[in-house]
N, C-alpha and C positions, 0 to 999 in steps of 0.2 A: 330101657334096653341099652345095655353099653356095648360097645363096640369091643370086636374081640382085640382089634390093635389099637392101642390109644395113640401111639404116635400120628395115626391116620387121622386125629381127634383137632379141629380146626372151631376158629371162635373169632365171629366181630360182631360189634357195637353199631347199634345204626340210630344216628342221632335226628331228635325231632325237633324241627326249626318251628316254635307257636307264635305267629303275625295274629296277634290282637292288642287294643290297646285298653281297654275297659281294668277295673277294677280287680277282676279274676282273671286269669288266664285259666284255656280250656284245661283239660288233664284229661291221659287216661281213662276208661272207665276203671279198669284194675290192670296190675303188674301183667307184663305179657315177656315170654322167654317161648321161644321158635325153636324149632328142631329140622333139619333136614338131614336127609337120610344119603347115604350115597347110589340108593335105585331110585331117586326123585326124577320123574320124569319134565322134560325143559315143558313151562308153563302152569306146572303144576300148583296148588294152592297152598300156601305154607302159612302165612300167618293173616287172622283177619279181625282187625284193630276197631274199636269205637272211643269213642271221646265223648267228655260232658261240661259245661259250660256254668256255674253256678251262678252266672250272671242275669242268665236267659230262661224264659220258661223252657219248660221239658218240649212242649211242642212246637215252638219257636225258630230252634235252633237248629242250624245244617251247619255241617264241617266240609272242608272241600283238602282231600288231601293231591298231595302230589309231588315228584321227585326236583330233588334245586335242578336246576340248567347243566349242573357240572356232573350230574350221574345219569341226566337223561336219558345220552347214548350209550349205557353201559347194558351189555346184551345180556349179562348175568343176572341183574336187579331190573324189575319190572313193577308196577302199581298201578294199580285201578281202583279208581274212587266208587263204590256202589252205592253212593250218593244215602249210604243210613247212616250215616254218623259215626 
């Protein structure tokens, strides 16, 4: 669905910091690109990410995400970890 004004059409990057030191680094499960709308209601759900680890078994492994220190307080961007990976 394209917006009927594109100048109103806005885009950022939102970079993933991965702390591990093994052999593999986690990834992705697959390529993810978000969309919000401009009737998103505040809290609402926009994008919901999994990770895989090829170092670790499948059942093994837990990912613990979370925002750095210096976006914590930013009222626009929020994250919750629902602890599956």
């Amino acid at each position: 669905l394209l917006p009927d004004n594109p100048s109103q059409v806005g885009s950022v990057s939102v970079t993933v910091k991965v702390l591990d030191v093994n052999d593999n680094a986690p990834e992705f499960a697959r390529f993810y690109e978000g969309f919000v709308c401009e009737n998103a209601k505040a809290g609402q759900l926009i994008q919901t990410v999994s990770a895989i680890d090829r170092d670790d078994p499948q059942e093994g492994q837990h990912f613990y995400y979370s925002l750095a220190p210096e976006a914590a307080n930013n009222p626009n961007f929020t994250l919750r970890d629902n602890q599956g990976n």
